[in-house]
TIVO-2410 file (N, C-alpha, C; in nm, 3 decimals):
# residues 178
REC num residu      c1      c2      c3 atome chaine
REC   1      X   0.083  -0.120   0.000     N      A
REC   1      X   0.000   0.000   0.000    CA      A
REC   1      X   0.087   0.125   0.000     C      A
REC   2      X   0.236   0.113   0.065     N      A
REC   2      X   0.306   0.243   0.108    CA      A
REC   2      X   0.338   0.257  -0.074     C      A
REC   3      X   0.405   0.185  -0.152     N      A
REC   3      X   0.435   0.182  -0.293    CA      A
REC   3      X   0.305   0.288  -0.377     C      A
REC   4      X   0.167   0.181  -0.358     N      A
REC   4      X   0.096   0.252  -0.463    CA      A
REC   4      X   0.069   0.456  -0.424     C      A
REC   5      X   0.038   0.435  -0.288     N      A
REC   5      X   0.038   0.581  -0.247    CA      A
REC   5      X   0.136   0.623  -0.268     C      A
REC   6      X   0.255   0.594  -0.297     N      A
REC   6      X   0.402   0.743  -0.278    CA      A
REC   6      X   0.386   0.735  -0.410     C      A
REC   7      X   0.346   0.674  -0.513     N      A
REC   7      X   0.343   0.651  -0.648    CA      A
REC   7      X   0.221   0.768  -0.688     C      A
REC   8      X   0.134   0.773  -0.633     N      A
REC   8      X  -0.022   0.838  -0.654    CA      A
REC   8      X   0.020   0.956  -0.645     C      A
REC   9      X   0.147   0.990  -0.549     N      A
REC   9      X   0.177   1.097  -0.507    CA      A
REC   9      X   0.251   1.205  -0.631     C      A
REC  10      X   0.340   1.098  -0.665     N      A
REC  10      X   0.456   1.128  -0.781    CA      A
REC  10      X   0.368   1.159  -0.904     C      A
REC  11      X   0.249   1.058  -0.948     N      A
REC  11      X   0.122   1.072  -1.033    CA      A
REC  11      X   0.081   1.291  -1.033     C      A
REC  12      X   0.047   1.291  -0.892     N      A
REC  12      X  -0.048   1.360  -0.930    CA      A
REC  12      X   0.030   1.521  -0.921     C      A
REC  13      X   0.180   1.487  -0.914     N      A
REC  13      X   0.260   1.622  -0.887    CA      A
REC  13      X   0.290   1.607  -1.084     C      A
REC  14      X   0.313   1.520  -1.110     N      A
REC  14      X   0.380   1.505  -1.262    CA      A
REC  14      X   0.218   1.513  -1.364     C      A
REC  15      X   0.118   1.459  -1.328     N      A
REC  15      X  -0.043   1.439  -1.392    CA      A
REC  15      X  -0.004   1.612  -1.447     C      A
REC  16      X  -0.025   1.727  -1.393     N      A
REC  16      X  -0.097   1.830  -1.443    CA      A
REC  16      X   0.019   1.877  -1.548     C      A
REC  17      X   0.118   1.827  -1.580     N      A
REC  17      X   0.199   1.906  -1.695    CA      A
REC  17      X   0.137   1.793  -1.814     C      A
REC  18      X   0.098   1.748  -1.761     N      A
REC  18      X   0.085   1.643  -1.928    CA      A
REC  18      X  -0.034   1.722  -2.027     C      A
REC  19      X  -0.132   1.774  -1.955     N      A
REC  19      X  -0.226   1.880  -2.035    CA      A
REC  19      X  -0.167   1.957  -2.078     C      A
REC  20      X  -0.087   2.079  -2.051     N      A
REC  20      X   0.047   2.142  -2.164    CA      A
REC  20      X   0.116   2.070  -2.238     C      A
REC  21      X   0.074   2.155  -2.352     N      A
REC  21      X   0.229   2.099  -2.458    CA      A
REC  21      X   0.381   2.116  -2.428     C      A
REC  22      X   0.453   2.041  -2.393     N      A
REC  22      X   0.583   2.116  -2.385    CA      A
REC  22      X   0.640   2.219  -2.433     C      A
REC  23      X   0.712   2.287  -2.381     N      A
REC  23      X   0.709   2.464  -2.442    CA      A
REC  23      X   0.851   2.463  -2.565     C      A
REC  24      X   0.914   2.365  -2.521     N      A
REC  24      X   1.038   2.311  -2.652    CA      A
REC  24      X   0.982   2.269  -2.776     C      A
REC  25      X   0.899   2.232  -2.836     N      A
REC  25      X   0.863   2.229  -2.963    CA      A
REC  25      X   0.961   2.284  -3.007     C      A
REC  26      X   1.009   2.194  -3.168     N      A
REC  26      X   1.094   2.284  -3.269    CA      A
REC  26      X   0.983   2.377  -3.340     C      A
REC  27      X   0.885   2.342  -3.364     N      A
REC  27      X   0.760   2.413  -3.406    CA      A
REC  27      X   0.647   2.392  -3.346     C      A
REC  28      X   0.567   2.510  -3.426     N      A
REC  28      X   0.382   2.515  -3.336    CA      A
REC  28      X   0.350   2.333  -3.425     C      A
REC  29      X   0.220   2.306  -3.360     N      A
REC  29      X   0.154   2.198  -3.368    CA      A
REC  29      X   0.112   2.212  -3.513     C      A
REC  30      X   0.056   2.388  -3.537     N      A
REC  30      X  -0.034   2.391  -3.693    CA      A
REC  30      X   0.095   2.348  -3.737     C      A
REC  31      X   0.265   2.395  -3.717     N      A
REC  31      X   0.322   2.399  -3.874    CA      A
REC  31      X   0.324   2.257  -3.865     C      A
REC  32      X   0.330   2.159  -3.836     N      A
REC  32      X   0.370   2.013  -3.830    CA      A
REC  32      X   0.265   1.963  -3.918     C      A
REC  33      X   0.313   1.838  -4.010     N      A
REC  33      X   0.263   1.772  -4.081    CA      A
REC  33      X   0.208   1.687  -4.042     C      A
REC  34      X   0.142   1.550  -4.119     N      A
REC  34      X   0.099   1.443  -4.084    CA      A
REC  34      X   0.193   1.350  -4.046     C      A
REC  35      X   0.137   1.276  -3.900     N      A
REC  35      X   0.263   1.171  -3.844    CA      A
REC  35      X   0.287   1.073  -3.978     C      A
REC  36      X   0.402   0.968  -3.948     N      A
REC  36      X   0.421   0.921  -4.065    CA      A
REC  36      X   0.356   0.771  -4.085     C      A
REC  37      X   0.265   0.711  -3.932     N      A
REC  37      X   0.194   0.602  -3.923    CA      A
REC  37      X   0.114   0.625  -4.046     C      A
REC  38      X   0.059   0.548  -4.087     N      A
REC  38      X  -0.069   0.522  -4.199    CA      A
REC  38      X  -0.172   0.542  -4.126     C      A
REC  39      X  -0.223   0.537  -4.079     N      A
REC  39      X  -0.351   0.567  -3.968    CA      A
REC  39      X  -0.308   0.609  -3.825     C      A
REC  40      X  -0.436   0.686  -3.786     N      A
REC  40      X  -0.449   0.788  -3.636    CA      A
REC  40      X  -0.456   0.635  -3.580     C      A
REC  41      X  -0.394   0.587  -3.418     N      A
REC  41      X  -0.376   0.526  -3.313    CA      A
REC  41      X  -0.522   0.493  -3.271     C      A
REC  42      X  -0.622   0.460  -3.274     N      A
REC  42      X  -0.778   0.459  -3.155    CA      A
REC  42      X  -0.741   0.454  -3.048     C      A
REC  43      X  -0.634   0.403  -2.973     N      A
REC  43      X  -0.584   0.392  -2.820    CA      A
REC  43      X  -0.448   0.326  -2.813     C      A
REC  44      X  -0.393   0.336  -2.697     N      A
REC  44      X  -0.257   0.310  -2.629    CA      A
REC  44      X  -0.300   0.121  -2.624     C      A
REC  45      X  -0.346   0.073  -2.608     N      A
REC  45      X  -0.395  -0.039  -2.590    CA      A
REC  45      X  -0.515  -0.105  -2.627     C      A
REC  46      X  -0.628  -0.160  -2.575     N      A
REC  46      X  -0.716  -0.227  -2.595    CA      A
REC  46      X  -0.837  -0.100  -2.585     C      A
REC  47      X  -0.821   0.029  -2.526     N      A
REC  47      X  -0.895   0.107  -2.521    CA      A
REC  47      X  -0.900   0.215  -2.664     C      A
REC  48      X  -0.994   0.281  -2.689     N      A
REC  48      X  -0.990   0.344  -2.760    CA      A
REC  48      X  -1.014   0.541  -2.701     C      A
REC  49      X  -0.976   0.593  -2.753     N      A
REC  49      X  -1.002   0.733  -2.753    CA      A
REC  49      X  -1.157   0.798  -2.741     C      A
REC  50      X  -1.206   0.865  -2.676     N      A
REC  50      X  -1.331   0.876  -2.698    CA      A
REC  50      X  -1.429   0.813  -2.637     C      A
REC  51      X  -1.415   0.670  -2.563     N      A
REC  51      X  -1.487   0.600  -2.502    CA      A
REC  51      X  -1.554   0.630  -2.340     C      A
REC  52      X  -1.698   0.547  -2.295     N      A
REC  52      X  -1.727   0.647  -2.188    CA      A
REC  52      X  -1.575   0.518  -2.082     C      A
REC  53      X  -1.601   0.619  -1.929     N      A
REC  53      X  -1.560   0.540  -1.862    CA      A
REC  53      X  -1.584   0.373  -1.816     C      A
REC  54      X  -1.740   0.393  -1.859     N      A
REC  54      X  -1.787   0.264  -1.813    CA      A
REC  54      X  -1.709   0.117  -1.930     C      A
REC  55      X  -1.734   0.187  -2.049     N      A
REC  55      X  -1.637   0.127  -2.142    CA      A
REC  55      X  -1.488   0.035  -2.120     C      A
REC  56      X  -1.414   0.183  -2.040     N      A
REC  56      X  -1.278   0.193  -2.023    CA      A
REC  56      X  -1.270   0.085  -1.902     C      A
REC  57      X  -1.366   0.060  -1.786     N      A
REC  57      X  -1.362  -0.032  -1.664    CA      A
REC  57      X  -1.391  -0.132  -1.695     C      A
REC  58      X  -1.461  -0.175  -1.798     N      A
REC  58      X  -1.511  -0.296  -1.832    CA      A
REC  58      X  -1.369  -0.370  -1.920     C      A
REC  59      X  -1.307  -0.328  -1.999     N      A
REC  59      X  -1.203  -0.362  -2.055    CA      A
REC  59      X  -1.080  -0.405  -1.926     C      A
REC  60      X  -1.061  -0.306  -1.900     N      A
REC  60      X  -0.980  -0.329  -1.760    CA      A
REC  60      X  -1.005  -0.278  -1.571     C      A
REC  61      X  -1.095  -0.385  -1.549     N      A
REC  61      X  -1.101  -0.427  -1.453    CA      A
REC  61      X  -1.012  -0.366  -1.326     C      A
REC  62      X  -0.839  -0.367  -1.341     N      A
REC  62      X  -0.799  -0.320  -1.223    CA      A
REC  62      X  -0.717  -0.199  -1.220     C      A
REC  63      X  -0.802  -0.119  -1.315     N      A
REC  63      X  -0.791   0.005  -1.286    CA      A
REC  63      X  -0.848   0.080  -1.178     C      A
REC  64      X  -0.744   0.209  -1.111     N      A
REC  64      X  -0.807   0.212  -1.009    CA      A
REC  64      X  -0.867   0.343  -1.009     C      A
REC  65      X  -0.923   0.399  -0.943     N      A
REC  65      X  -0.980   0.553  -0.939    CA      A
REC  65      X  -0.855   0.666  -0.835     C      A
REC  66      X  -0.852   0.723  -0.927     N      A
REC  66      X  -0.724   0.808  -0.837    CA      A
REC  66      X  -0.750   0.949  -0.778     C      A
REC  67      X  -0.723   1.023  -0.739     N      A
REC  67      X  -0.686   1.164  -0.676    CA      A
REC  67      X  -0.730   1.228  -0.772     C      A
REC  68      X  -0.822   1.345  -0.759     N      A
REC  68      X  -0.863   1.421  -0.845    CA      A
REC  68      X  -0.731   1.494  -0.845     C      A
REC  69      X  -0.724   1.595  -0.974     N      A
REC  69      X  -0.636   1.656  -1.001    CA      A
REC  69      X  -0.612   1.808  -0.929     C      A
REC  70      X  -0.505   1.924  -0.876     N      A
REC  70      X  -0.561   1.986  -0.817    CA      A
REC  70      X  -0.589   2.159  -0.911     C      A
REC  71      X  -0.593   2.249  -0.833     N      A
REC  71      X  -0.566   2.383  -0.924    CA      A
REC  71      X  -0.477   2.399  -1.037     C      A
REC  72      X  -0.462   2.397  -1.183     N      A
REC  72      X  -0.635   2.482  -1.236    CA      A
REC  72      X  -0.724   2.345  -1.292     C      A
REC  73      X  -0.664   2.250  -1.238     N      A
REC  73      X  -0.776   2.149  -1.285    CA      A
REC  73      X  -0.833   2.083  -1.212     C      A
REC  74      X  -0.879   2.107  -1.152     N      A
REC  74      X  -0.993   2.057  -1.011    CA      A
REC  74      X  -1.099   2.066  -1.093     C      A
REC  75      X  -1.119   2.000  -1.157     N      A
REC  75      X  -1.275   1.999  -1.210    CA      A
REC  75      X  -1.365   1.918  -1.182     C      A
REC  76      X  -1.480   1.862  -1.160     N      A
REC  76      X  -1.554   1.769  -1.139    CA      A
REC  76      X  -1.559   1.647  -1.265     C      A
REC  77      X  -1.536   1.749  -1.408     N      A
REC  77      X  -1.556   1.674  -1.499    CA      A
REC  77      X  -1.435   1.593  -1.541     C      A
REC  78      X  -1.323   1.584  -1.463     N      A
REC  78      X  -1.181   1.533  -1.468    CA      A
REC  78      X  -1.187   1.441  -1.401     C      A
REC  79      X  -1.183   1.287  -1.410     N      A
REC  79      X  -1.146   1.153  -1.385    CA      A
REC  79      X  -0.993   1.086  -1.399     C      A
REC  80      X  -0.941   1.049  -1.292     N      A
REC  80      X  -0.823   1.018  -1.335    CA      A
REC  80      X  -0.844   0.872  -1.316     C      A
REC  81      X  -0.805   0.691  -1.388     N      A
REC  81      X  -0.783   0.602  -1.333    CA      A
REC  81      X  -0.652   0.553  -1.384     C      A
REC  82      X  -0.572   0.459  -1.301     N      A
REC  82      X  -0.482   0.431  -1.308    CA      A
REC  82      X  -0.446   0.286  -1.275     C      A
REC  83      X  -0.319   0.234  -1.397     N      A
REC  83      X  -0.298   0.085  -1.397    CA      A
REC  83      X  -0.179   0.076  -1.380     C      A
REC  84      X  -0.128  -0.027  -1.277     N      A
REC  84      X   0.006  -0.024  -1.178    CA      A
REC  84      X   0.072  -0.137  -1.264     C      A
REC  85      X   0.212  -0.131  -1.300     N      A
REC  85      X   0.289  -0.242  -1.329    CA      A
REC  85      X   0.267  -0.262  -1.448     C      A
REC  86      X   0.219  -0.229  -1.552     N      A
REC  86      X   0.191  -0.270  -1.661    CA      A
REC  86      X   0.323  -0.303  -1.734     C      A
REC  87      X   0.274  -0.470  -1.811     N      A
REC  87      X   0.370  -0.501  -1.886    CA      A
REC  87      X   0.373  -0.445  -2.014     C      A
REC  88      X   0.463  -0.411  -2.121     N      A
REC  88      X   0.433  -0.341  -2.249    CA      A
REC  88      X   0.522  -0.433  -2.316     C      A
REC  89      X   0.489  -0.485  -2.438     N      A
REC  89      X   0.575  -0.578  -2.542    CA      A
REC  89      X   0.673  -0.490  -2.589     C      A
REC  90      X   0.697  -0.357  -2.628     N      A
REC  90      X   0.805  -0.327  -2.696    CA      A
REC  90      X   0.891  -0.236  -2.552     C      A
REC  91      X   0.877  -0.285  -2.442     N      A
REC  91      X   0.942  -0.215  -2.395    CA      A
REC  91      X   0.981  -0.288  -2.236     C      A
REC  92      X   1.147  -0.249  -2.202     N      A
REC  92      X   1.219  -0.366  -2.121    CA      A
REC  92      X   1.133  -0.374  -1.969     C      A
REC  93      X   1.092  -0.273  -1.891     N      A
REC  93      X   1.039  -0.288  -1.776    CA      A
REC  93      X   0.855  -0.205  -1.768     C      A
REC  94      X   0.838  -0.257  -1.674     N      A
REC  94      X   0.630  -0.240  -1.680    CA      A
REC  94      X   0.603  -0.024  -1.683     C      A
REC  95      X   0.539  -0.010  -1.681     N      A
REC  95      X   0.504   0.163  -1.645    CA      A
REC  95      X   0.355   0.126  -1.612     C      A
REC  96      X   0.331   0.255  -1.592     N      A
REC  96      X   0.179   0.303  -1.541    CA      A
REC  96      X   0.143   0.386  -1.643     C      A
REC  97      X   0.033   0.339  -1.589     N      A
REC  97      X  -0.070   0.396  -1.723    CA      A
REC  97      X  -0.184   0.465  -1.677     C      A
REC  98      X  -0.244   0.659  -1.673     N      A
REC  98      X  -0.331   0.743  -1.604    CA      A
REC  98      X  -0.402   0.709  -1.753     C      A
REC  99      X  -0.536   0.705  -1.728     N      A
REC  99      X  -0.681   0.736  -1.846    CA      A
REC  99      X  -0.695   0.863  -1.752     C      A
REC 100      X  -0.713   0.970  -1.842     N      A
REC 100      X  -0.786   1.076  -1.788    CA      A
REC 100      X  -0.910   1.072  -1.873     C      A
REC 101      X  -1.013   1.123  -1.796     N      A
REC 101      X  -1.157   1.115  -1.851    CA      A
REC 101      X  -1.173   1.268  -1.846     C      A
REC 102      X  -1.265   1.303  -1.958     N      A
REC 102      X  -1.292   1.448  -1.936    CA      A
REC 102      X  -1.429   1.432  -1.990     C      A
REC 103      X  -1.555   1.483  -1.892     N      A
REC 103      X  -1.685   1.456  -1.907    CA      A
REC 103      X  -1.762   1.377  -1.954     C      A
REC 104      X  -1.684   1.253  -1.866     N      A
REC 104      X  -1.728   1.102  -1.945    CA      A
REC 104      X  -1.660   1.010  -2.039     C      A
REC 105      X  -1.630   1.104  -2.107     N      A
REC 105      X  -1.524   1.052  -2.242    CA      A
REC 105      X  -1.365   1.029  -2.210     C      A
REC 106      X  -1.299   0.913  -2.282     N      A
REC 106      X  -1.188   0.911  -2.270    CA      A
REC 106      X  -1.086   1.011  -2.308     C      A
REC 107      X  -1.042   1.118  -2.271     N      A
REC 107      X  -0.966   1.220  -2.313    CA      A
REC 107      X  -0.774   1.207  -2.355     C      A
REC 108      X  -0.747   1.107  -2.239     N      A
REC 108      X  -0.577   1.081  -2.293    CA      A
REC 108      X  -0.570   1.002  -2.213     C      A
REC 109      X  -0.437   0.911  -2.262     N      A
REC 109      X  -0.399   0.791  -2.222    CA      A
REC 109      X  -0.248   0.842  -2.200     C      A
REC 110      X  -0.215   0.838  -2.043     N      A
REC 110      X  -0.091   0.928  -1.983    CA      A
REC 110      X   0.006   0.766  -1.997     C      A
REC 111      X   0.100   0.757  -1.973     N      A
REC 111      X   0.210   0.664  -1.981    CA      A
REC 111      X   0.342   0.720  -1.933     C      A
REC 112      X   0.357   0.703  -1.798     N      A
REC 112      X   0.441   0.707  -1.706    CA      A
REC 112      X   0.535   0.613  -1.731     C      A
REC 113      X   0.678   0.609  -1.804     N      A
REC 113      X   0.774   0.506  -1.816    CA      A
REC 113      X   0.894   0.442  -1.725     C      A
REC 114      X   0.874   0.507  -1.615     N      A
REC 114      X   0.917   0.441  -1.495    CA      A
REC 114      X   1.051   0.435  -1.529     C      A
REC 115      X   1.112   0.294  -1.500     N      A
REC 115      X   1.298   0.264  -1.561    CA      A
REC 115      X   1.321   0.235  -1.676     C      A
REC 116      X   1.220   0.294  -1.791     N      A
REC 116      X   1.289   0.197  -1.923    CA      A
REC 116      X   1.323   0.339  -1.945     C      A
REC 117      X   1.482   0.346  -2.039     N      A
REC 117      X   1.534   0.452  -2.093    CA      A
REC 117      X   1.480   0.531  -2.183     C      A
REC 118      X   1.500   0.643  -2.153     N      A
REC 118      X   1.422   0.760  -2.301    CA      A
REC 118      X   1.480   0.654  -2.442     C      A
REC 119      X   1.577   0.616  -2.480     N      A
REC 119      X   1.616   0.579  -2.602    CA      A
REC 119      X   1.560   0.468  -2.616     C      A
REC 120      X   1.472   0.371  -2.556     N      A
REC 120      X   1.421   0.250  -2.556    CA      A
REC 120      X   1.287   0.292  -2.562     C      A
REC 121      X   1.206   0.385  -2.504     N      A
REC 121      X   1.092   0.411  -2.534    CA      A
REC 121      X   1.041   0.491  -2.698     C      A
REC 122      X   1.137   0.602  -2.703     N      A
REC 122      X   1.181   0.665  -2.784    CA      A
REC 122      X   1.162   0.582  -2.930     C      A
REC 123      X   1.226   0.430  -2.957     N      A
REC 123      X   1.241   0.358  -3.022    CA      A
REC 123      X   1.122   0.257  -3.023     C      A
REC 124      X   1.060   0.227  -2.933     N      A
REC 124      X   0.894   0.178  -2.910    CA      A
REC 124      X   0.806   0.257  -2.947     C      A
REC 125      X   0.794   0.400  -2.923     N      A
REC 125      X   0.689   0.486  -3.012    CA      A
REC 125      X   0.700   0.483  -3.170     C      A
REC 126      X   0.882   0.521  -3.222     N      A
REC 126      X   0.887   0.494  -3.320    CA      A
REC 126      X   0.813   0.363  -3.415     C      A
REC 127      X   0.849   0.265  -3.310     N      A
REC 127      X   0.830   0.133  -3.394    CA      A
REC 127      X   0.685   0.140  -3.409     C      A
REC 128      X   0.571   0.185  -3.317     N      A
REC 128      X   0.390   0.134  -3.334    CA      A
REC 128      X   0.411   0.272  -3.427     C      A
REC 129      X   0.435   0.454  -3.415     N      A
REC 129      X   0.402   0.534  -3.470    CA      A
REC 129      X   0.461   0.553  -3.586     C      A
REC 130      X   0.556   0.528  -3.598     N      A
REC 130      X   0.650   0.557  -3.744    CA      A
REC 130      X   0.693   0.655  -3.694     C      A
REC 131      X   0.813   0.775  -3.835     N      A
REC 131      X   0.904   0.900  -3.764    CA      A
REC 131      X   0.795   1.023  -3.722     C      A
REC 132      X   0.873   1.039  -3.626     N      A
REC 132      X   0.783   1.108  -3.572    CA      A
REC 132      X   0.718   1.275  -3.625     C      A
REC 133      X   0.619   1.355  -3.637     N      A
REC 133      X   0.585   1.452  -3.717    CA      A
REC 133      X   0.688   1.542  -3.695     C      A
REC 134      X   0.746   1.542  -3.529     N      A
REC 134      X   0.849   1.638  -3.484    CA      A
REC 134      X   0.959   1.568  -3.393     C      A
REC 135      X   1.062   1.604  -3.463     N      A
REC 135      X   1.190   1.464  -3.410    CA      A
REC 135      X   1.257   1.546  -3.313     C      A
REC 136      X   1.216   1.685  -3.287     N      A
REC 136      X   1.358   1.736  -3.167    CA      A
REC 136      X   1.326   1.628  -3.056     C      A
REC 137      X   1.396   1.707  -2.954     N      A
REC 137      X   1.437   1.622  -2.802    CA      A
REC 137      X   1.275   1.544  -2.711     C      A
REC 138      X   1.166   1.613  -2.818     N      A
REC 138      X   1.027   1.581  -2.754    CA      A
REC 138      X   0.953   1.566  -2.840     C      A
REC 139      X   0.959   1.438  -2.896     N      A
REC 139      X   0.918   1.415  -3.032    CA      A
REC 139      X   0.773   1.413  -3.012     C      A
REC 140      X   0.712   1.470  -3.097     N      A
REC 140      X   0.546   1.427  -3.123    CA      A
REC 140      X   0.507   1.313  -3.234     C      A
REC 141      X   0.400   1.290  -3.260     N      A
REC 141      X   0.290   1.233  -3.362    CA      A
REC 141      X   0.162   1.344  -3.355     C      A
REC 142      X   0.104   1.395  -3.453     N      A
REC 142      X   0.017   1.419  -3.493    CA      A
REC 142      X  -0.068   1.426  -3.590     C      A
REC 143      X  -0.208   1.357  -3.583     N      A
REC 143      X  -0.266   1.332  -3.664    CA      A
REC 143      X  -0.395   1.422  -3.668     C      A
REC 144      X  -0.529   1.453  -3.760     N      A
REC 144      X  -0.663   1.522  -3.700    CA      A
REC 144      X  -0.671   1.547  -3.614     C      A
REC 145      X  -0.708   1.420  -3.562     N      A
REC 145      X  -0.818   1.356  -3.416    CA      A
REC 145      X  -0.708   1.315  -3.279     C      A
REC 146      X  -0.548   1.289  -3.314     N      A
REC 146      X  -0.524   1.218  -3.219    CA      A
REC 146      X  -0.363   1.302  -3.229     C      A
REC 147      X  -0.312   1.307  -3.125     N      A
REC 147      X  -0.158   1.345  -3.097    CA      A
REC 147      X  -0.080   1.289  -3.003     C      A
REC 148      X  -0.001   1.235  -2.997     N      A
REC 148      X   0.121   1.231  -2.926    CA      A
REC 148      X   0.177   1.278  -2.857     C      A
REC 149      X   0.239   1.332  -2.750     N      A
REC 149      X   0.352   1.377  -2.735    CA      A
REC 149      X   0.442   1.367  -2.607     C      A
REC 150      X   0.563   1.390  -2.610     N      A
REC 150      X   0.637   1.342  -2.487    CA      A
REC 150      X   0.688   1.413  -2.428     C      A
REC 151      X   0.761   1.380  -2.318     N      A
REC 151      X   0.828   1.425  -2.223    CA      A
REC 151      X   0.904   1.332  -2.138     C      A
REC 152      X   1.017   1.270  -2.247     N      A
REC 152      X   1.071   1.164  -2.200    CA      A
REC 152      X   1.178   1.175  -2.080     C      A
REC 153      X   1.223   1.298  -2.056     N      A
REC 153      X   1.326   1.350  -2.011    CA      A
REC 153      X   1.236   1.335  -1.853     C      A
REC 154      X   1.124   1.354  -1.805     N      A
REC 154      X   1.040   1.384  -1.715    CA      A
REC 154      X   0.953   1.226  -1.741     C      A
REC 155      X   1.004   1.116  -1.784     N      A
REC 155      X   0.944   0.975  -1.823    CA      A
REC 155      X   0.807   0.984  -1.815     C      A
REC 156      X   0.719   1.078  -1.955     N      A
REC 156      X   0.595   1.007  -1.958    CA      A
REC 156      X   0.587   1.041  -2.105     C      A
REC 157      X   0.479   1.031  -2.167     N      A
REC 157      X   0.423   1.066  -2.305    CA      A
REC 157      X   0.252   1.040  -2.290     C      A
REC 158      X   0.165   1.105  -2.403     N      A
REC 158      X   0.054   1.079  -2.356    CA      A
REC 158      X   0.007   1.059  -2.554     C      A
REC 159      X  -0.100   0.980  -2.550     N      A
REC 159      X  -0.176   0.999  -2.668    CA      A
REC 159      X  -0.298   1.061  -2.629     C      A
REC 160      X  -0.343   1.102  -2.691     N      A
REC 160      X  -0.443   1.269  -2.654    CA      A
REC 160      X  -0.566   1.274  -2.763     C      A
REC 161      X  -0.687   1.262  -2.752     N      A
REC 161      X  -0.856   1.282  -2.822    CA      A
REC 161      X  -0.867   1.413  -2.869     C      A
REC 162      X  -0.790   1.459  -2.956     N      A
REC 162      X  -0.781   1.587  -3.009    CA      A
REC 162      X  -0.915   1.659  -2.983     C      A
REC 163      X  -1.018   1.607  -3.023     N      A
REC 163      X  -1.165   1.697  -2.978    CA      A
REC 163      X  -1.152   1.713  -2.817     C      A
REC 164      X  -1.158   1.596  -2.765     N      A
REC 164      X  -1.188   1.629  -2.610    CA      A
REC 164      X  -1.103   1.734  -2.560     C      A
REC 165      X  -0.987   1.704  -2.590     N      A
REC 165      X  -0.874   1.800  -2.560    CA      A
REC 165      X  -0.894   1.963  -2.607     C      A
REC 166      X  -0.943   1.952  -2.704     N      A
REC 166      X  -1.013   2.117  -2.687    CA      A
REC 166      X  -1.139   2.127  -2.639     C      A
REC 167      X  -1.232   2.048  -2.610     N      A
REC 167      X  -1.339   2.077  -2.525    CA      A
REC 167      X  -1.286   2.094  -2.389     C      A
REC 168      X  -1.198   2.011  -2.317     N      A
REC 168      X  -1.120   2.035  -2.183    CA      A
REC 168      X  -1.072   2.154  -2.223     C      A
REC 169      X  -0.995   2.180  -2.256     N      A
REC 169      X  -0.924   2.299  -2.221    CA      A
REC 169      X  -0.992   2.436  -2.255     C      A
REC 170      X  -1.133   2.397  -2.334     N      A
REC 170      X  -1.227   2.506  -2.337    CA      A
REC 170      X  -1.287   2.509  -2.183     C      A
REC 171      X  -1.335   2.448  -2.138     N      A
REC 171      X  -1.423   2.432  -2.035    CA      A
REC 171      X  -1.302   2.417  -1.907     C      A
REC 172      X  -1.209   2.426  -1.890     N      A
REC 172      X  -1.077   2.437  -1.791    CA      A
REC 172      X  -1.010   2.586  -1.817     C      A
REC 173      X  -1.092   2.715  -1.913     N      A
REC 173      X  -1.065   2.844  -1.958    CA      A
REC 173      X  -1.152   2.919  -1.836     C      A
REC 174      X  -1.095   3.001  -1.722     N      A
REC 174      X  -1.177   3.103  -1.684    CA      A
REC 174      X  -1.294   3.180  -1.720     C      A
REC 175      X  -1.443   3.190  -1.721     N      A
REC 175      X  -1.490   3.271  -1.799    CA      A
REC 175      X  -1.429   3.441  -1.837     C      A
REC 176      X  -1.425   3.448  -1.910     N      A
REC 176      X  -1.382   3.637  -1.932    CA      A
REC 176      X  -1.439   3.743  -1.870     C      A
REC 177      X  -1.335   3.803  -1.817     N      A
REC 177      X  -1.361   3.915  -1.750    CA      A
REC 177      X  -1.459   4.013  -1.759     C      A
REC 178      X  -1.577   4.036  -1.735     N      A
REC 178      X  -1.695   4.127  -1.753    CA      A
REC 178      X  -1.628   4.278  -1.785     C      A
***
């Protein structure tokens, strides 16, 4: 129990940068082209993008419900669950895996890489995504509907519901000043 909590802990201090884009981009998101996969990703796994939660629990079972997120995203409509130990085929040791939900819907699939090296993960995105749309030090994928992007240096990367992701971050906008 002391493991998963100091872990929840590390989760939810590292959780709120993954909604920013990293500010290193070699370029904005518009100038970037199409990733070089043949098709947008539906999900990190067996889940797909877009799906409700009830969906996402039924697939996997021991996911757990985590710590809401705190200021500026304390929202009600923000769900975090989380899967401990996960094994991954292209890659040497397990990570964790955050679903963030944003008003029901599956919004991003966070991937915390724990001890496997940036150059080993790095080389696992490559291999499912192809080269990446943007190869500096924080490579992305971007497609329409779906994006990529990392922060290997800080071991996570997330694949991201391009719609939801601007409905969140519409509805996570202050209303404007009267």
């Amino acid at each position: 129990m002391l493991v998963t909590w100091s872990w929840v802990v590390v989760v939810a201090l590292v959780a709120g940068a993954a909604v920013a884009e990293p500010a290193a981009r070699s370029r904005s998101e518009s100038q970037l082209g199409p990733a070089a996969a043949p098709a947008e990703p539906a999900g990190w796994g067996r889940e797909r993008l877009g799906m409700s939660v009830e969906e996402l629990r039924k697939l996997y079972a021991d996911a757990q419900l985590a710590p809401p997120l705190t200021a500026p995203f304390d929202d009600a409509r923000i769900q975090r669950w989380l899967r401990l130990g996960v094994r991954e085929d292209d890659l040497p040791q397990p990570v964790d895996i955050e679903y963030r939900i944003w008003d029901g819907k599956l919004w991003m699939v966070l991937v915390y890489t724990g001890a496997n090296p940036a150059p080993a993960v790095r080389n696992a995105l490559e291999k499912r995504f192809g080269r990446p749309t943007d190869r500096s030090a924080l490579p992305a994928w971007v497609w329409p509907d779906r994006k990529v992007v990392t922060h290997l240096d800080q071991k996570w990367f997330a694949l991201i519901h391009r719609p939801t992701d601007r409905e969140a971050r519409a509805g996570l906008r202050p209303p404007p000043s009267p």
